[in-house]
N, C-alpha and C positions, 0 to 999 in steps of 0.2 A: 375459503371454506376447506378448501381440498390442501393446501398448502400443509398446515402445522399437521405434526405426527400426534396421533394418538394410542394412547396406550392399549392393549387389545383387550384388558380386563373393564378399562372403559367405555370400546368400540364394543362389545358384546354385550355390554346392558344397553347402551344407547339403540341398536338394533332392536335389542328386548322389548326395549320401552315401545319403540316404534312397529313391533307388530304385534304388538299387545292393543296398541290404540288402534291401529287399521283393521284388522281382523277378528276381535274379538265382543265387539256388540252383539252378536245374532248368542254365543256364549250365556254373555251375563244376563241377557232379555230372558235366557231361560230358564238362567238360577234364580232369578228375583221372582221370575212365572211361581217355578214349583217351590221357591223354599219361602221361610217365614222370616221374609231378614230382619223384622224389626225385633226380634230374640236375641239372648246373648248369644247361644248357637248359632244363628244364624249370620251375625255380624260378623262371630269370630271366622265361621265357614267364607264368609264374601273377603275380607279379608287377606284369609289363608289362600285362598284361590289365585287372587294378585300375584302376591305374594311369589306364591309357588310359580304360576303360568310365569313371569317373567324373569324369577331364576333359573328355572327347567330350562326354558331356551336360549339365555345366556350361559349357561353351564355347556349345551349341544355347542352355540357357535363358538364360546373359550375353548372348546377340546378341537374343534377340526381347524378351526382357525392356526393355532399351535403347532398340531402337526402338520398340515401347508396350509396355509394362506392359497396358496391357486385353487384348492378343492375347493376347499372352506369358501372361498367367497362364490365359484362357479353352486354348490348346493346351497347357496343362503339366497342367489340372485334365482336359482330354479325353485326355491322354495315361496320368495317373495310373490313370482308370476304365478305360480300354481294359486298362491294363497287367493290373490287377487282374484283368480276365476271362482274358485270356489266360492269364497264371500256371496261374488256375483251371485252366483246358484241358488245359494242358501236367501238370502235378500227376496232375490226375485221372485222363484218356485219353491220358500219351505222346505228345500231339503236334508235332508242328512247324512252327510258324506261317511257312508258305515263301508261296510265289507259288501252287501248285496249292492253299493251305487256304486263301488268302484269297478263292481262284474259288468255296470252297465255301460261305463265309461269306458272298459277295453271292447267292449260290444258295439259300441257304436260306430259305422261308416260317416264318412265326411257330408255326403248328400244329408243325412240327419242332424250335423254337429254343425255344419252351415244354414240351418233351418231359427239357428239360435240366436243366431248374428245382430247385432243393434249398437247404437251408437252408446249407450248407458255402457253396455258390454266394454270396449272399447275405454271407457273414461274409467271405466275400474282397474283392467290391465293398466293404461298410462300413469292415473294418480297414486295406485295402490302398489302394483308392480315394478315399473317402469322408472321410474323415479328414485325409489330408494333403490333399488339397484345401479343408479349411475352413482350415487354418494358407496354403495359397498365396492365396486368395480376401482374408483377412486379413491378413495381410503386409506394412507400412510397406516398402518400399523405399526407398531414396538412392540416385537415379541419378548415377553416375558423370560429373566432363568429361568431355569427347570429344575431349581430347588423354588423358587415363587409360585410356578406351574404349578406343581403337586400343594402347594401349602395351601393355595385360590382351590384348588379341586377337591381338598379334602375340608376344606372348612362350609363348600358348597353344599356338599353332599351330607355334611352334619345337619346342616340349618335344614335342608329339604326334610331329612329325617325328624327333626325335633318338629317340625311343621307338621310332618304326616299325625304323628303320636299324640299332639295336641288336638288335631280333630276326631279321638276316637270315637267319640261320641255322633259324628256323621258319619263314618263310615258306610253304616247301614243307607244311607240317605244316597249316598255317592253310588255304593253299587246296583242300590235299584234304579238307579238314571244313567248310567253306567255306557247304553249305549247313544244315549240322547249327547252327555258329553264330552262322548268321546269323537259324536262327529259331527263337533261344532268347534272343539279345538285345533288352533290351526301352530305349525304343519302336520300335527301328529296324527289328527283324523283320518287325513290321506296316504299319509308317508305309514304309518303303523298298519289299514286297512288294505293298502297294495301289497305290503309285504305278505298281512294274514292270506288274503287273494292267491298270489303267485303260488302260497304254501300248498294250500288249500287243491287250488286246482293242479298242483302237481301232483297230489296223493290221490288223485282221482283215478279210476281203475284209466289205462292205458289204452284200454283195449274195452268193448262194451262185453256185458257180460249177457251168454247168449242164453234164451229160454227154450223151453223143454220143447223139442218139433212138435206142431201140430197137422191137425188132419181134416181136411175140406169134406164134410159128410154128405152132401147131393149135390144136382148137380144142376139147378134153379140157376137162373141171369140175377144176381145180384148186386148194385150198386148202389155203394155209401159216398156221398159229397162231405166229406168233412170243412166248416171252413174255420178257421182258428180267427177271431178275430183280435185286434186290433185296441186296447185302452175305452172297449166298449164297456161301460157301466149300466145296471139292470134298471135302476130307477130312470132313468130316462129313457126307456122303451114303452110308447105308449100301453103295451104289449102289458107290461107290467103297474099298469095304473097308473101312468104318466098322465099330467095335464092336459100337455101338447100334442097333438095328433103328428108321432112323429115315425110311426107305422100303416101309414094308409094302405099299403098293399097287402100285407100280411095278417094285417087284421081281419081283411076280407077272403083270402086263403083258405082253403077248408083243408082238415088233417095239418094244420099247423099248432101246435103245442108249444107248451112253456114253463119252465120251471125253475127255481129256486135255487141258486145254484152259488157257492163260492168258490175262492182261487186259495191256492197254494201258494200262491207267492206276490209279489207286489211288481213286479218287472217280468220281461220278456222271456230272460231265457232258463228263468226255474217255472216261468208259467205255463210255457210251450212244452220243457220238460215231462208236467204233470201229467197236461193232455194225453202226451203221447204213451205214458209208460204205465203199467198196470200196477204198481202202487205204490204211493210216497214213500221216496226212497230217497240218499242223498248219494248213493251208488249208481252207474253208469248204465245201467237192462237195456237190451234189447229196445229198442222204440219201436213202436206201432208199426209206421211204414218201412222197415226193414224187416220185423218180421214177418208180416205177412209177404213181403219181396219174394221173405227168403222157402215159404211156404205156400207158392203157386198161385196167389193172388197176383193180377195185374194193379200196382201202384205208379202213380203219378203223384210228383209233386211242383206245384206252383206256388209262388212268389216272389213278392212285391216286398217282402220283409227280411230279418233275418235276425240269427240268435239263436236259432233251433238246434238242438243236439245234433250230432252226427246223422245224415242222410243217406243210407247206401244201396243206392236204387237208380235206375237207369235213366228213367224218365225223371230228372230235377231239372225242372223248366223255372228259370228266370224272366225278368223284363226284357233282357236280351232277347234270348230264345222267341218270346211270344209275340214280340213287337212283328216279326217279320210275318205276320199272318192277320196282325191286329190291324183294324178299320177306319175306329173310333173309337174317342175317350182312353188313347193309349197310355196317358200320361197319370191315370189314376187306374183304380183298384179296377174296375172292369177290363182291363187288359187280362185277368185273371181264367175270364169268362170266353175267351175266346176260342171259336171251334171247339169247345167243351165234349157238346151232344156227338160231333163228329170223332173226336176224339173214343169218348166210349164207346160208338158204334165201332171204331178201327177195332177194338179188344179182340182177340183168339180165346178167350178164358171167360169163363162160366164166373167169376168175382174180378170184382172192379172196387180198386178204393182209389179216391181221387181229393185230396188235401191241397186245398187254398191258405194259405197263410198271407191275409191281409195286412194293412198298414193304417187303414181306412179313419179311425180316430186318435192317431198321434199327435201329441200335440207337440209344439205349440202353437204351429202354422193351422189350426183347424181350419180357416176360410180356404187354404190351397188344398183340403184332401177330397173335393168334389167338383165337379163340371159347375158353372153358371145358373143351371136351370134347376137346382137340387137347393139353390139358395130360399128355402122356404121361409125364416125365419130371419127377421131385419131390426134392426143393425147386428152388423157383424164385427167382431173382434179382426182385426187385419194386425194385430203388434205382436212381436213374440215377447214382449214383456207385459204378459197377461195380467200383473195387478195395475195396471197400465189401464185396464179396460174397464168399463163398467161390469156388473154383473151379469145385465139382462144382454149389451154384447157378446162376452166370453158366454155363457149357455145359449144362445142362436147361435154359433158358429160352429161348436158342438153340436146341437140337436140337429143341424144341418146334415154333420158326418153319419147319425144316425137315420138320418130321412133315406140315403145316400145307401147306406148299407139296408137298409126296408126293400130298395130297390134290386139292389145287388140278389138278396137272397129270394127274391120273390123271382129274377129272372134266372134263377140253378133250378126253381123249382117249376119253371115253365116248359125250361127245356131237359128236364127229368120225368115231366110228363107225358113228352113223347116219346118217351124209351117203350114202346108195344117191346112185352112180352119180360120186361123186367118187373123183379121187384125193388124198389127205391126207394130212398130215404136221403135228407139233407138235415146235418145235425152243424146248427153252430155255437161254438162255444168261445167264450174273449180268453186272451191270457191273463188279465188283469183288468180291474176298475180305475176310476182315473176320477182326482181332484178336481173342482172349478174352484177354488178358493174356497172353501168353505174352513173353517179355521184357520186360514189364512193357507191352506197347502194347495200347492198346485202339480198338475200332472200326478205322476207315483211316482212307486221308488222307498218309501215310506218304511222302514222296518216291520217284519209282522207281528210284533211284540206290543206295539202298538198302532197300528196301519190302521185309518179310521176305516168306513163299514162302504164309503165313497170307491174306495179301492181296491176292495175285494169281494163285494157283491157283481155277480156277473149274469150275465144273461146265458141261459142255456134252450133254444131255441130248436124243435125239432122237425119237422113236415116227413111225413111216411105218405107213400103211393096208394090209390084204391088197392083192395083185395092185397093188402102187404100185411106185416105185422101190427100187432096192437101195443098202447105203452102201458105198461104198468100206473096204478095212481100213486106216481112220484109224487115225492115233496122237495126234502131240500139233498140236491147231488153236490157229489163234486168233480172235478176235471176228471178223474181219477175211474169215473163212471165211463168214461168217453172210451177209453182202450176195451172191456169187457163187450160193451154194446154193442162195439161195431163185431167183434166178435161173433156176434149172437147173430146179427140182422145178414153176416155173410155166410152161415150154419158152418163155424169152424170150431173143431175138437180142441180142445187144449186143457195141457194137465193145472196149467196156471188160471183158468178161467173162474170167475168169482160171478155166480147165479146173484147174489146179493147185490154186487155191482154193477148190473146190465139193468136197461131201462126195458127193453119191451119182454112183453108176455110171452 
């Protein structure tokens, strides 16, 4: 096989051909979804697409091949192994390899990307990756003159064109799906997406851009429990009409509220973003608990998570950090809750904010994000290859994580009750909603262009203290509400503060 030389104008379609077939079903499944193939347009568009897809990338590996062979086959073998995972992703969890999944991809720790791990995984890498990369690794080439070079390049790049000009008639069709396929084509989904990324977050301010000082007006014990959750979705909080009784605690709570609420973004860390900064912006402000750091409030921050904008504040307590004081149940989201009440009673300062950023409904380990005895709801999904699972599995294993956090927020609000002489409040709000398969998508991630209602419907959840403030009759908020109110509820001046955007009275 590896023996006879091959020509590189014929080694670079044959590659073509071969990831055009491994990598490109989850593609065509969703031109034939959205287009009308049995039309001439349509034909000639399925067609063109071929067509195109496997000269485009036989044109990439003709050119780098050409000028070395050692590049050319090292980015065709890292293109192969990426393509593989990817695939994987797209397959498994529905996703869409855009500009927002690859922010999640440089976002993500190992402890989470090890959470993914399955033998499926694995046989994509080997058969998809693994493989053709030993035939490119091995590969005689005959590189082409470079009066044939140029003649192959330039007759490429005709035919692409007279392709493009014959579909003008989709055009329109192509740019309203534009980001669906652009991230389902492989390598250019990710390899085009990483590049926008790295652009992207280089042009981002350097430095956070600071807001106008504000000024603390009396001189009341005030403290706000913020907790940021976690891939929590609204529809499944009994709280909000849910079937399942998967709030038993908080249901029974008095001065616990609830409202309408959606996200700004479909992932972590533009949704933690929103929370914290007083208004959808895609510029760097000042975030929450830095500002008030930096304006005489005592802030703490804790977590189990990460992704959140720049922190510049004394108190960023970690798993680390809290383990060494922690009892029980240190290995999940209650580690969060430890020496809490202790903690605000240490305060010297008249305001207190204290930000939890959980992890609590991640998936796709749901059965591992709670203790044993939080298992309410039976059978449980145990596979991180969720379309693997039944239905009524993968939501018990879920409504679990939510039972789990029912408990979480009802014990900030027990021990916020014994704050004599405060007034308090515990506001929590998700960064994002989160897939069970419903359209076949799973977890987020989703573009917001079209991000179904799974994914960005969030639960905003309040409890305020006897003799504290009152809430406004909210309807539907968003993250964005979260930076004014805590505002309000700690009576801080500020020339940026937005009365519209604050929940209580």
């Amino acid at each position: 096989m590896f023996k006879n030389n091959i020509s590189l104008l014929r080694f670079s379609l044959i590659m073509s051909v071969i990831n055009f077939a491994l990598f490109h079903y989850p593609f065509f499944k969703y031109v034939f979804t959205n287009l009308d193939y049995k039309s001439f347009n349509g034909v000639l568009m399925i067609v063109s697409l071929i067509i195109l897809m496997v000269v485009a990338n036989a044109f990439v590996y003709y050119l780098f091949l050409f000028i070395s062979q050692p590049v050319g086959k090292f980015l065709m073998v890292l293109t192969f192994i990426i393509s593989s995972i990817s695939v994987y992703f797209i397959n498994t969890y529905g996703v869409i390899i855009d500009e927002s999944m690859i922010g999640n991809v440089f976002n993500t720790k190992y402890s989470e990307a090890s959470s993914f791990f399955s033998w499926k995984f694995v046989a994509y890498v080997i058969f998809f990756g693994i493989l053709p990369s030993i035939y490119i690794i091995k590969a005689k080439i005959i590189k082409p003159t470079v009066k044939r070079f140029f003649i192959n390049i330039g007759l490429t790049l005709l035919f692409m064109l007279v392709a493009v000009f014959i579909n003008a008639a989709n055009w329109l069709w192509i740019d309203k799906n534009s980001k669906q396929l652009g991230g389902l084509a492989m390598p250019w989904s990710y390899s085009v997406n990483a590049a926008l990324f790295q652009i992207h977050k280089y042009k981002e301010n350097k430095k956070e851009i600071l807001l106008p000082n504000a000024t603390i007006k009396d001189k009341k014990k005030s403290v706000v429990v913020l907790v940021i959750g976690e891939s929590a979705r609204s529809q499944n909080f009994s709280l909000y009409g849910y079937g399942k009784n998967t709030n038993p605690l908080l249901s029974k709570t008095e001065n616990v509220f609830h409202f309408n609420a959606t996200s700004c973004a479909t992932y972590t860390t533009a949704g933690v973003k929103c929370i914290l900064e007083h208004k959808d912006t895609g510029d760097l402000y000042e975030i929450l608990p830095n500002y008030l750091d930096r304006n005489g409030v005592d802030v703490v921050w804790r977590t189990t998570n990460w992704g959140e904008p720049p922190v510049h504040i004394k108190n960023y307590q970690t798993t680390e950090v809290l383990s060494r004081d922690c009892k029980t149940n240190c290995n999940y989201d209650e580690i969060l809750l430890t020496n809490l009440k202790e903690q605000i009673l240490s305060s010297t300062k008249d305001k207190f904010l204290i930000i939890l950023h959980t992890s609590t409904s991640h998936g796709p380990t749901y059965s591992k994000k709670y203790p044993a005895r939080f298992e309410t709801f039976k059978p449980v999904c145990n596979s991180v290859e969720l379309g693997q699972c039944s239905q009524e599995e993968l939501i018990n294993a879920y409504d679990n994580t939510i039972v789990y956090t029912d408990y979480l927020l009802h014990k900030i609000i027990e021990d916020l009750k014994q704050l004599n002489g405060f007034e308090s409040t515990m506001m929590f709000v998700s960064d994002h909603g989160e897939s069970l398969g419903e359209k076949n998508l799973y977890m987020h991630g989703v573009p917001m262009s079209f991000a179904p209602k799974e994914q960005i419907e969030i639960p905003f959840i309040v409890w305020v203290s006897e003799n504290s403030k009152k809430l406004k009759p909210n309807n539907n908020l968003s993250q964005n509400h979260v930076f004014h109110s805590v505002l309000n509820f700690l009576g801080i001046e500020s020339p940026i503060y937005d009365e519209k955007m604050n929940i209580f009275e």
